[in-house]
mmJSON file of the N, C-alpha and C atoms, coordinates in Angstrom:
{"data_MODEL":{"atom_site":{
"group_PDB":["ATOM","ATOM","ATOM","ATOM","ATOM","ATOM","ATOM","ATOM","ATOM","ATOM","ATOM","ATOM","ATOM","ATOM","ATOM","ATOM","ATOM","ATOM","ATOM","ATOM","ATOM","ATOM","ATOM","ATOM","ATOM","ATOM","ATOM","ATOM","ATOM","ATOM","ATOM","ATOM","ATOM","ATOM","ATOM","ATOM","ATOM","ATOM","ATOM","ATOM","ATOM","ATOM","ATOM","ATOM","ATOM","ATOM","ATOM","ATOM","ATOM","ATOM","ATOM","ATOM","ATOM","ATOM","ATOM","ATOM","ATOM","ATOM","ATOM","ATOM","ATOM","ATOM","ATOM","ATOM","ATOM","ATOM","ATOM","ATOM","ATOM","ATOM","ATOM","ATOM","ATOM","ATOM","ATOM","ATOM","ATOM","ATOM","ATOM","ATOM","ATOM","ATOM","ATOM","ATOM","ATOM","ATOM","ATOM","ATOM","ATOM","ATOM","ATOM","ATOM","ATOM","ATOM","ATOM","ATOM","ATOM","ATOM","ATOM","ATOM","ATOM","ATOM","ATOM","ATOM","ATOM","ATOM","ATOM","ATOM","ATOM","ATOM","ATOM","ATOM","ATOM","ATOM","ATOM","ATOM","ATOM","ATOM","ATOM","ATOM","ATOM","ATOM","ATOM","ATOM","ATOM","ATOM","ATOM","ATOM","ATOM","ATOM","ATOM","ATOM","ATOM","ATOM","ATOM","ATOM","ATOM","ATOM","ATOM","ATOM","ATOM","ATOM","ATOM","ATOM","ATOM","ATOM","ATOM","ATOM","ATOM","ATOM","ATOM","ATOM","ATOM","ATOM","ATOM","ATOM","ATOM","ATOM","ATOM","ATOM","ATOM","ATOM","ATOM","ATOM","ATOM","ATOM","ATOM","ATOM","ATOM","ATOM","ATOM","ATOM","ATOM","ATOM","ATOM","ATOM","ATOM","ATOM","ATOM","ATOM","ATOM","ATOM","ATOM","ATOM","ATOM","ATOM","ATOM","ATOM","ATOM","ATOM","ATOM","ATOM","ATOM","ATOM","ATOM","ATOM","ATOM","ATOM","ATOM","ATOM","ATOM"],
"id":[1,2,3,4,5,6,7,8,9,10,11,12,13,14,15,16,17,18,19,20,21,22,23,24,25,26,27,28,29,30,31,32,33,34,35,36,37,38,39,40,41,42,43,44,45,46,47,48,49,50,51,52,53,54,55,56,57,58,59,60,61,62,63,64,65,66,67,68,69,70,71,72,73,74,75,76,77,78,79,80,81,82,83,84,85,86,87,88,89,90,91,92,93,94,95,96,97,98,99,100,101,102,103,104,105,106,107,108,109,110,111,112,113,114,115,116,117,118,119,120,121,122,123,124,125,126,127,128,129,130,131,132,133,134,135,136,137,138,139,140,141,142,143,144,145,146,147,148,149,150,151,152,153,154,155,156,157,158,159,160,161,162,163,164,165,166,167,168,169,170,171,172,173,174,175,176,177,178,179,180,181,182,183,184,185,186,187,188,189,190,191,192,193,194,195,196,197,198,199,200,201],
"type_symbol":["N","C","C","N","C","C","N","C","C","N","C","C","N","C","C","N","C","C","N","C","C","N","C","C","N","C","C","N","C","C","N","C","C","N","C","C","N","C","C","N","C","C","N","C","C","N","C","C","N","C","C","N","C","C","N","C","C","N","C","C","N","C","C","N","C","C","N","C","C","N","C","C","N","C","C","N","C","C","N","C","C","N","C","C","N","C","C","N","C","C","N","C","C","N","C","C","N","C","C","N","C","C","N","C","C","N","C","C","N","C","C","N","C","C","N","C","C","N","C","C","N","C","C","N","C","C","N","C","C","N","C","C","N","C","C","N","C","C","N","C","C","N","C","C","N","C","C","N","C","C","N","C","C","N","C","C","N","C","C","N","C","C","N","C","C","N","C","C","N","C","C","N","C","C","N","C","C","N","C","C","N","C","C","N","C","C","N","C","C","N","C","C","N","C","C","N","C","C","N","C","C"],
"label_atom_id":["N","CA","C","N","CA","C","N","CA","C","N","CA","C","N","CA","C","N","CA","C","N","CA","C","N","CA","C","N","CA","C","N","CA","C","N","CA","C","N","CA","C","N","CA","C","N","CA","C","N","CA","C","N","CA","C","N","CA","C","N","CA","C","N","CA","C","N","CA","C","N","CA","C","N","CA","C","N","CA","C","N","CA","C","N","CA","C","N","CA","C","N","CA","C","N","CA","C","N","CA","C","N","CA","C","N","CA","C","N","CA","C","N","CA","C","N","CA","C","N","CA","C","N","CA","C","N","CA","C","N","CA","C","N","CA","C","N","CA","C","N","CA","C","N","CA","C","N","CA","C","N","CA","C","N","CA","C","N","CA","C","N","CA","C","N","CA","C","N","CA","C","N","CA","C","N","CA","C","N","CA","C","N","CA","C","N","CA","C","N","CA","C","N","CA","C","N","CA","C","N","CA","C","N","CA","C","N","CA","C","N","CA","C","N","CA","C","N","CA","C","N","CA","C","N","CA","C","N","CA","C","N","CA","C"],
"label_alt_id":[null,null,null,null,null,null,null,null,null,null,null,null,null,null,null,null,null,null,null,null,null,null,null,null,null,null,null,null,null,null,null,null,null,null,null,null,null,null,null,null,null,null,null,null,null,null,null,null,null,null,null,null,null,null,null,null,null,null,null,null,null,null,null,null,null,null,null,null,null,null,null,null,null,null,null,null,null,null,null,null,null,null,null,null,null,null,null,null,null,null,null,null,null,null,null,null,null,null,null,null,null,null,null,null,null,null,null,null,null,null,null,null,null,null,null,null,null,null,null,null,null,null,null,null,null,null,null,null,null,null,null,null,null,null,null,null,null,null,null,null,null,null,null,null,null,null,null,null,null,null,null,null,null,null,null,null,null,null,null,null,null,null,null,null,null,null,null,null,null,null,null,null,null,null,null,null,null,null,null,null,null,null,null,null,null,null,null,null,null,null,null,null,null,null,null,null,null,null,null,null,null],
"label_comp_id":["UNK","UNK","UNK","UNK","UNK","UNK","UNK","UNK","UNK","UNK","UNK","UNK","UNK","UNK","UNK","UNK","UNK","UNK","UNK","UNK","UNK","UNK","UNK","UNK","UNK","UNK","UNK","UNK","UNK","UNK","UNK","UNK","UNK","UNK","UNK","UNK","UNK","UNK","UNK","UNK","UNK","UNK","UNK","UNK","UNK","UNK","UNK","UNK","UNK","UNK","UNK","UNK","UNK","UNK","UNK","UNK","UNK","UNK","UNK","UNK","UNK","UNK","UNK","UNK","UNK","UNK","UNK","UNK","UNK","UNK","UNK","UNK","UNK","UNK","UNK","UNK","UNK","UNK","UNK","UNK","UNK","UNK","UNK","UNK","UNK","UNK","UNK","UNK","UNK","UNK","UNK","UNK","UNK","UNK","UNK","UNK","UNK","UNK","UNK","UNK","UNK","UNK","UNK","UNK","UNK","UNK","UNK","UNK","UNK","UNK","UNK","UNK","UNK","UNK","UNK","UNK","UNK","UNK","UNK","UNK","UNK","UNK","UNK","UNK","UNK","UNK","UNK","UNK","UNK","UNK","UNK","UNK","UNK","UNK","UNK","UNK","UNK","UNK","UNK","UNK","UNK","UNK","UNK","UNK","UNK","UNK","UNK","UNK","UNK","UNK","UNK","UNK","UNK","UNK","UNK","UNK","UNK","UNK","UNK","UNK","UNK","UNK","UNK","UNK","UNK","UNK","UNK","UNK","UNK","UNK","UNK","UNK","UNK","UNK","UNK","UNK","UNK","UNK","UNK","UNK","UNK","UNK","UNK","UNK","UNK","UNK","UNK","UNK","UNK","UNK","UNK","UNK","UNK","UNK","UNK","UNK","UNK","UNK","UNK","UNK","UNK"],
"label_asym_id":["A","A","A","A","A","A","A","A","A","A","A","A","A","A","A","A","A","A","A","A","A","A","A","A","A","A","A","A","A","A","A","A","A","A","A","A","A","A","A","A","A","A","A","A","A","A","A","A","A","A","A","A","A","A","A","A","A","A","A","A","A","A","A","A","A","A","A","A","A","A","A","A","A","A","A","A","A","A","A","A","A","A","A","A","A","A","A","A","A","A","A","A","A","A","A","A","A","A","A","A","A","A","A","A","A","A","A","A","A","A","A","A","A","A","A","A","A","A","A","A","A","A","A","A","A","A","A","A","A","A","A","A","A","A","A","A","A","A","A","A","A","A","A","A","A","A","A","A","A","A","A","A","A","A","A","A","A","A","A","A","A","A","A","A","A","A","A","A","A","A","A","A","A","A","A","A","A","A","A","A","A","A","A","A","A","A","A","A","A","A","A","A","A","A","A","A","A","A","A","A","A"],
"label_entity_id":["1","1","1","1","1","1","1","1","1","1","1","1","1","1","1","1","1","1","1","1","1","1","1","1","1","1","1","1","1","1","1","1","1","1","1","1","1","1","1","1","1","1","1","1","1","1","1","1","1","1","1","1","1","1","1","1","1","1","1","1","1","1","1","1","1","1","1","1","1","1","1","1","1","1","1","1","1","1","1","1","1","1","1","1","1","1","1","1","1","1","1","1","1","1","1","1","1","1","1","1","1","1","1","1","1","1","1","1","1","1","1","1","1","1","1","1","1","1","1","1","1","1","1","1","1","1","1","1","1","1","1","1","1","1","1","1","1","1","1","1","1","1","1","1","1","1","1","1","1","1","1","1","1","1","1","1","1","1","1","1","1","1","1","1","1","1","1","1","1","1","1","1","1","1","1","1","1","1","1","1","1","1","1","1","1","1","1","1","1","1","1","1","1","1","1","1","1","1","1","1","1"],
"label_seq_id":[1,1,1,2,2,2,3,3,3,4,4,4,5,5,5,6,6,6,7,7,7,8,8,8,9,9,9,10,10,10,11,11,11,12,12,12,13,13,13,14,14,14,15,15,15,16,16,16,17,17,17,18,18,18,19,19,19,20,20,20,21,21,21,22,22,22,23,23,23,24,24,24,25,25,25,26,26,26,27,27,27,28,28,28,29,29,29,30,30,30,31,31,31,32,32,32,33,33,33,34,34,34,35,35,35,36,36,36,37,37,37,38,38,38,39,39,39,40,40,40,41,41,41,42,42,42,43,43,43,44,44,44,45,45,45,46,46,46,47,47,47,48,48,48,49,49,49,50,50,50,51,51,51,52,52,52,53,53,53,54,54,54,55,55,55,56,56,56,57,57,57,58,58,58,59,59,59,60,60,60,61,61,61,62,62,62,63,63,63,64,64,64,65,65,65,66,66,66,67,67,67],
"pdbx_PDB_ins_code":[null,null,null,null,null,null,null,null,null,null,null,null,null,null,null,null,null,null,null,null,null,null,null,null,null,null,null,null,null,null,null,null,null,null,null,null,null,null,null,null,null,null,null,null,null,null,null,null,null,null,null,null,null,null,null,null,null,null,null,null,null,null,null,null,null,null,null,null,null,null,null,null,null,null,null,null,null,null,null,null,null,null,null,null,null,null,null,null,null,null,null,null,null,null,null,null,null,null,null,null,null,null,null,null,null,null,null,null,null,null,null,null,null,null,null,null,null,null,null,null,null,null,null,null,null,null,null,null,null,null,null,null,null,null,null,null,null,null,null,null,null,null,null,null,null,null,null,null,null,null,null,null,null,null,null,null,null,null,null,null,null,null,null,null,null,null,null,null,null,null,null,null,null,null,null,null,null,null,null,null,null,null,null,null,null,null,null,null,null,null,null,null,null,null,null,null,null,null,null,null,null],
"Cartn_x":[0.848,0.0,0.894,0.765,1.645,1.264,2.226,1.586,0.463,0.071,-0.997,-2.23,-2.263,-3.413,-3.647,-2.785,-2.921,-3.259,-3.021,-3.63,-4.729,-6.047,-6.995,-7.178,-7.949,-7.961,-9.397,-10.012,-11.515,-11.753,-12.642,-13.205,-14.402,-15.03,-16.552,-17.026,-18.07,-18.436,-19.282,-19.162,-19.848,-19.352,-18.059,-17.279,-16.005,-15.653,-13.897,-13.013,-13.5,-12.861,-12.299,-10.643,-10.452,-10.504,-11.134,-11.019,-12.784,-12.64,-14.169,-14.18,-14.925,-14.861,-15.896,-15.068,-16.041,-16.379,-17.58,-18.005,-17.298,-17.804,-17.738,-19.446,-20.185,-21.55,-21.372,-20.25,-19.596,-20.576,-20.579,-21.222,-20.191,-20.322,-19.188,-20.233,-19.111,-19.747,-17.895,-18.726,-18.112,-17.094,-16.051,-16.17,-15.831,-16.481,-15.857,-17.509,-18.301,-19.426,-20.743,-20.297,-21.222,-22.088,-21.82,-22.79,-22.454,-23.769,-23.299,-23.752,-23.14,-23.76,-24.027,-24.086,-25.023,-24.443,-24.189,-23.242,-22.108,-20.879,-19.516,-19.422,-19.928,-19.773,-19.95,-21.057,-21.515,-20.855,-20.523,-19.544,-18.288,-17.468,-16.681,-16.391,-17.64,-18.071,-18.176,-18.37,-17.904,-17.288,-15.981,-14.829,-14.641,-14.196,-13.636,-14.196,-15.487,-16.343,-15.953,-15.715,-15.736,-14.417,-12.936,-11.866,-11.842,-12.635,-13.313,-13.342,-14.832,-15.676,-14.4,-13.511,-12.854,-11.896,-11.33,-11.199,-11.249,-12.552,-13.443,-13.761,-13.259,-13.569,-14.322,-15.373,-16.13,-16.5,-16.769,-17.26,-18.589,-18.756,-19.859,-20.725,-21.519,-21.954,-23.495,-23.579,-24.981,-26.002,-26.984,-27.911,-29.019,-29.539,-29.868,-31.426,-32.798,-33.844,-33.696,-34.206,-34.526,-36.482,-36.886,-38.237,-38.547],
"Cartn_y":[-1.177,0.0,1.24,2.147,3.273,4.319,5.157,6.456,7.239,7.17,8.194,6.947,5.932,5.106,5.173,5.326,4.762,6.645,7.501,8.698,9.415,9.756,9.975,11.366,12.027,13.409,13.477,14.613,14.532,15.311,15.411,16.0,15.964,16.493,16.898,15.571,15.052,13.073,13.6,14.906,15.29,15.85,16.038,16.785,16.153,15.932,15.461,16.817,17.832,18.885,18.835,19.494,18.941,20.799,21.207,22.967,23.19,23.564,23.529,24.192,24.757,25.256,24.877,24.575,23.666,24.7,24.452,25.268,24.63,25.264,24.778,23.559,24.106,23.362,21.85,21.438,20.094,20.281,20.919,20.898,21.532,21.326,21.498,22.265,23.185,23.85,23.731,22.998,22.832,24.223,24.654,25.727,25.727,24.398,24.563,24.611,23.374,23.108,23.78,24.243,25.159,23.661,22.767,22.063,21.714,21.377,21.934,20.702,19.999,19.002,19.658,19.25,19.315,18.258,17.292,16.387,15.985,16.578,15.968,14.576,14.145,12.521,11.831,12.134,11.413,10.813,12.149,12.202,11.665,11.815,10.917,9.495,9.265,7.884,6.601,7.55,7.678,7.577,8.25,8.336,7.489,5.978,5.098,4.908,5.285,4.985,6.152,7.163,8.46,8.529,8.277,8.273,7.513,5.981,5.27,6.219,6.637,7.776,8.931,9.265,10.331,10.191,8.282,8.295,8.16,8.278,8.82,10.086,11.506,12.45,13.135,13.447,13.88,15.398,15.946,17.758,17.831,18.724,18.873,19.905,20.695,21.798,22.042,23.278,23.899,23.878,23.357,23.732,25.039,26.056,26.794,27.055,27.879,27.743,29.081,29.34,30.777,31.004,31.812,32.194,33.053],
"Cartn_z":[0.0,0.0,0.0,-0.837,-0.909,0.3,0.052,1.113,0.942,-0.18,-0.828,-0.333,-0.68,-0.347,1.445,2.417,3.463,3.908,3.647,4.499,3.155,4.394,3.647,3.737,2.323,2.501,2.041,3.225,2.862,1.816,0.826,-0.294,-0.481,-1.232,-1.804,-2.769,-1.637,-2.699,-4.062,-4.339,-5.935,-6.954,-6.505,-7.386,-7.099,-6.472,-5.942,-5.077,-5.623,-4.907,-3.68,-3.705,-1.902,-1.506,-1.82,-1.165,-1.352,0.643,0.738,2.394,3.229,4.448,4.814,6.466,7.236,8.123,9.083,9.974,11.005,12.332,13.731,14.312,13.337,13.588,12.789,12.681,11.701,10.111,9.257,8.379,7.617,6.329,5.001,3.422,3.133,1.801,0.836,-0.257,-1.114,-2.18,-2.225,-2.886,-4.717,-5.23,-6.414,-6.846,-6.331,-6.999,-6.049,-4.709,-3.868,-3.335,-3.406,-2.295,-0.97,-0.19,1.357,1.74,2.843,4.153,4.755,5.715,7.285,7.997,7.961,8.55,8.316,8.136,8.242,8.655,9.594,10.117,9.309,8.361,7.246,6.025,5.887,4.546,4.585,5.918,6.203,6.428,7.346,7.025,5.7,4.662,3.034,2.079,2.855,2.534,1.402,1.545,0.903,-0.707,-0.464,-1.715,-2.488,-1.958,-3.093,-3.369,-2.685,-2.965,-4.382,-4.589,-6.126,-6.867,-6.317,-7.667,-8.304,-7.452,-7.695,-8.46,-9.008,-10.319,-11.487,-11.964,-12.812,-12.239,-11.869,-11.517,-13.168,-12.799,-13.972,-13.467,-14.497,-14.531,-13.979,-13.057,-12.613,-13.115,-13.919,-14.174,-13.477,-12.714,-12.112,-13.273,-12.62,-14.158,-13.09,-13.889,-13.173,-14.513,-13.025,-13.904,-13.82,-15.165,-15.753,-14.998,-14.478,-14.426,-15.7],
"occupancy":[1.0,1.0,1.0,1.0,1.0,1.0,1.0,1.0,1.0,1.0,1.0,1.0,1.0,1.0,1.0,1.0,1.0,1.0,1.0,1.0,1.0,1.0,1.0,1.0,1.0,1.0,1.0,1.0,1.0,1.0,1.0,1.0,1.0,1.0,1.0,1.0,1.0,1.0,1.0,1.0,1.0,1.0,1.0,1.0,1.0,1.0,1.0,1.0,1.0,1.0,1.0,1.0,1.0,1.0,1.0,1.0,1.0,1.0,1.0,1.0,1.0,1.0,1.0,1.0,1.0,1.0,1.0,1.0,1.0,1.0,1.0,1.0,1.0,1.0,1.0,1.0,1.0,1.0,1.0,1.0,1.0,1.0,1.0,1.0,1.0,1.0,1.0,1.0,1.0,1.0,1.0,1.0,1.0,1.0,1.0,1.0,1.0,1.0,1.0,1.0,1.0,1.0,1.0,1.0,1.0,1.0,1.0,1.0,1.0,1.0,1.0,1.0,1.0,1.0,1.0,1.0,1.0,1.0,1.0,1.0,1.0,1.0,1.0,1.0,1.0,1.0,1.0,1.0,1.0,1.0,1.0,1.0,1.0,1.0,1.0,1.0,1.0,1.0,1.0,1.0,1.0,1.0,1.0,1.0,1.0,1.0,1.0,1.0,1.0,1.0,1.0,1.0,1.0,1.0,1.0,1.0,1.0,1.0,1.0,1.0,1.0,1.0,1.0,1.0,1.0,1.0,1.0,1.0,1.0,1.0,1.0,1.0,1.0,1.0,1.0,1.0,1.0,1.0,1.0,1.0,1.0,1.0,1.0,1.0,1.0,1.0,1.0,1.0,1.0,1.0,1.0,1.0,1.0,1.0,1.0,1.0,1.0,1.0,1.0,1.0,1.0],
"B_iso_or_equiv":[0.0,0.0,0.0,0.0,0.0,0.0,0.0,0.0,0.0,0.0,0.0,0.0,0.0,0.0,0.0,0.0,0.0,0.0,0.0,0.0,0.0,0.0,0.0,0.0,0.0,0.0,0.0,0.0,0.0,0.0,0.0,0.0,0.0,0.0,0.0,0.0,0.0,0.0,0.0,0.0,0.0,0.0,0.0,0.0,0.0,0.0,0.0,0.0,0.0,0.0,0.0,0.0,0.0,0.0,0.0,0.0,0.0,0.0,0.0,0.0,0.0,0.0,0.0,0.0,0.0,0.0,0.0,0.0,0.0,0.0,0.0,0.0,0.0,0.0,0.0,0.0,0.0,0.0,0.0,0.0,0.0,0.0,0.0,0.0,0.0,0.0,0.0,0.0,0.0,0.0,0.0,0.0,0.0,0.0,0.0,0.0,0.0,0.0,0.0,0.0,0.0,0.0,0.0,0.0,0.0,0.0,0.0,0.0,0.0,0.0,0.0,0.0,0.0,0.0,0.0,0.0,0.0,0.0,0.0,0.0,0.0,0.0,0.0,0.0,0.0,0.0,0.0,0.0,0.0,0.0,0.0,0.0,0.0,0.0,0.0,0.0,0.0,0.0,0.0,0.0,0.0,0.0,0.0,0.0,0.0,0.0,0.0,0.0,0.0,0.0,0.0,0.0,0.0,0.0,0.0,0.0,0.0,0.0,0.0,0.0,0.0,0.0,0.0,0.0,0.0,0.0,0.0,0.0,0.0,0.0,0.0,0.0,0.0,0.0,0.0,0.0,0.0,0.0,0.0,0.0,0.0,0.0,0.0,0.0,0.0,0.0,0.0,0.0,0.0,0.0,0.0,0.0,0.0,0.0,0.0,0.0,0.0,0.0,0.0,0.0,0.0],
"pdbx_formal_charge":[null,null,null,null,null,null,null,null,null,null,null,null,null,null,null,null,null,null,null,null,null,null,null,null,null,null,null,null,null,null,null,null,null,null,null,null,null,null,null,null,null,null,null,null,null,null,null,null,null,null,null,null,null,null,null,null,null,null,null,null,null,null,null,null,null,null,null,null,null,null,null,null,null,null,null,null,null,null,null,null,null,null,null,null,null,null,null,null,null,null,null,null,null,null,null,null,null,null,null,null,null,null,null,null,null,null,null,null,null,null,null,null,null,null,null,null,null,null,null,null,null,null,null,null,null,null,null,null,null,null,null,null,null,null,null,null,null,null,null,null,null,null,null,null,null,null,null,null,null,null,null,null,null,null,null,null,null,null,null,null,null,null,null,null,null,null,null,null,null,null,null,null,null,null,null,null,null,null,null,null,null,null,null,null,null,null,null,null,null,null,null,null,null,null,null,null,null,null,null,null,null],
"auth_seq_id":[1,1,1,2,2,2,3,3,3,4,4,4,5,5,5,6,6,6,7,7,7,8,8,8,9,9,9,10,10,10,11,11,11,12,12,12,13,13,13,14,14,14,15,15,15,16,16,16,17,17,17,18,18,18,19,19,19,20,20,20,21,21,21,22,22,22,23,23,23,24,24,24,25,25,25,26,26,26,27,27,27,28,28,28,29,29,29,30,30,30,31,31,31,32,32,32,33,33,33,34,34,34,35,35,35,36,36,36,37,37,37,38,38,38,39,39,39,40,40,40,41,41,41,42,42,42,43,43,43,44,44,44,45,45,45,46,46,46,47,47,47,48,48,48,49,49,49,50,50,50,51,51,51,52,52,52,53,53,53,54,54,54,55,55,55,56,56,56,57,57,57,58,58,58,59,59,59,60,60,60,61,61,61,62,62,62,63,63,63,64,64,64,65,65,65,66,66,66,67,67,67],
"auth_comp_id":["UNK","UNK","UNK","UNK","UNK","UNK","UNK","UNK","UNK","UNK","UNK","UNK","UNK","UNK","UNK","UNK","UNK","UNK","UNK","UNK","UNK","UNK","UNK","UNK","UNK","UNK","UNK","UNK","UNK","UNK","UNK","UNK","UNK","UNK","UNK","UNK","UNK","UNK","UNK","UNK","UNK","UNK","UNK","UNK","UNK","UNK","UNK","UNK","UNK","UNK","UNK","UNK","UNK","UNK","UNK","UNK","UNK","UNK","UNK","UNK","UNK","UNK","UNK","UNK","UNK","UNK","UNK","UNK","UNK","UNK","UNK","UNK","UNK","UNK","UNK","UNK","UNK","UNK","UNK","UNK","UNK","UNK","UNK","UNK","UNK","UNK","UNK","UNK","UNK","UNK","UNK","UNK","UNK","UNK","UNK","UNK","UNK","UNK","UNK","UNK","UNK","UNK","UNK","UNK","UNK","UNK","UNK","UNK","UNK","UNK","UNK","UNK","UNK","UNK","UNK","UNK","UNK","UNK","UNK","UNK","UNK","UNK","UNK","UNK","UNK","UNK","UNK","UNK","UNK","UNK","UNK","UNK","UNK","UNK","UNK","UNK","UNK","UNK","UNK","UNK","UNK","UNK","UNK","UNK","UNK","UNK","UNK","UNK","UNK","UNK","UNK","UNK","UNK","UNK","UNK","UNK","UNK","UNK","UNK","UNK","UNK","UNK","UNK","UNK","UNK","UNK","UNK","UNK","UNK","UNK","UNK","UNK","UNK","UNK","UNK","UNK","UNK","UNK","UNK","UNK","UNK","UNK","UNK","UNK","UNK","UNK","UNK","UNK","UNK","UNK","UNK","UNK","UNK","UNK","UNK","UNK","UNK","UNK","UNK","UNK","UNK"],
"auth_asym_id":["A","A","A","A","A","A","A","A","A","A","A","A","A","A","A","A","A","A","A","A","A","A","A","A","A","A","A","A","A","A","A","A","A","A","A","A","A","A","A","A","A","A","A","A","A","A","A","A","A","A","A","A","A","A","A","A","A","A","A","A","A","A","A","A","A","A","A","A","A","A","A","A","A","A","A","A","A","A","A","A","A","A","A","A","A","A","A","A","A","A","A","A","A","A","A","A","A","A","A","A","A","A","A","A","A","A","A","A","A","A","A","A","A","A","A","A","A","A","A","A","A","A","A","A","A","A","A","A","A","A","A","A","A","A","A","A","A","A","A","A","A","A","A","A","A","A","A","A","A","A","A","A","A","A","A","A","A","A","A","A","A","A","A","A","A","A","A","A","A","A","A","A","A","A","A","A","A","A","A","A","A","A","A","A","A","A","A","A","A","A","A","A","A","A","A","A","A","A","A","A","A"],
"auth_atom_id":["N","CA","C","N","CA","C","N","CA","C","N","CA","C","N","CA","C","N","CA","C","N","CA","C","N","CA","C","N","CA","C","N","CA","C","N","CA","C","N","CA","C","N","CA","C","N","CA","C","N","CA","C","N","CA","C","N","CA","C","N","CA","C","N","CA","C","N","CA","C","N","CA","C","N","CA","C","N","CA","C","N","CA","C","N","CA","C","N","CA","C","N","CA","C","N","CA","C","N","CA","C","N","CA","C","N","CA","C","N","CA","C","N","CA","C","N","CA","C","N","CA","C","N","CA","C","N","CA","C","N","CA","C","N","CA","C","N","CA","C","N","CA","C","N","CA","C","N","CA","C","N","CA","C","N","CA","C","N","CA","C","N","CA","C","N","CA","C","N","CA","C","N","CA","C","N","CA","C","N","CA","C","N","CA","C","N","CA","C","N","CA","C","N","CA","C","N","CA","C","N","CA","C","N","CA","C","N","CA","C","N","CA","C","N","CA","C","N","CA","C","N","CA","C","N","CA","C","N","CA","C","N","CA","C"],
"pdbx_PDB_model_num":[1,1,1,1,1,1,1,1,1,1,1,1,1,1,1,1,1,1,1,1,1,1,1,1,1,1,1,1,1,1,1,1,1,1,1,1,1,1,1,1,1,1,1,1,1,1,1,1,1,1,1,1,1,1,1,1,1,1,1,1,1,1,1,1,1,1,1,1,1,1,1,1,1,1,1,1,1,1,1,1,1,1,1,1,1,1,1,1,1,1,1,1,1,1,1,1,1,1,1,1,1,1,1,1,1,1,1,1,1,1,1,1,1,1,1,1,1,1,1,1,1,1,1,1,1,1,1,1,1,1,1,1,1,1,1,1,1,1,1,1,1,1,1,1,1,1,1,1,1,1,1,1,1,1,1,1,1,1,1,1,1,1,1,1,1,1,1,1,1,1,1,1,1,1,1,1,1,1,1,1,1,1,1,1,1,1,1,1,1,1,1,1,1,1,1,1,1,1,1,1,1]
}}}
């Protein structure tokens, strides 16, 4: 197991992004793709599966509604 496999770095499970600010209320906002938890525990809990997804890291784009 290399070094990169054995220490984990948390990131955004929708984008891969590792730059994102956490509160003090354990909740996380993403700053590439703007999505937010509410539970840090969660997402960490996670971890392993999205470190996967993250290589196939794919583009995320906002789709936004016009009124």
């Amino acid at each position: 197991m290399t070094q990169q496999n054995k220490e984990t770095t948390l990131c955004c499970p929708l984008c891969g992004s590792e730059e994102y600010l956490l509160s003090e209320k354990n909740s996380m906002l993403c700053a590439e793709c703007g999505s937010f938890f509410e539970d840090l525990e969660q997402v960490v809990a996670f971890e392993p599966h999205i470190n996967l997804v993250m290589a196939e890291r794919k583009t995320v784009i906002p789709l936004h509604a016009c009124h």
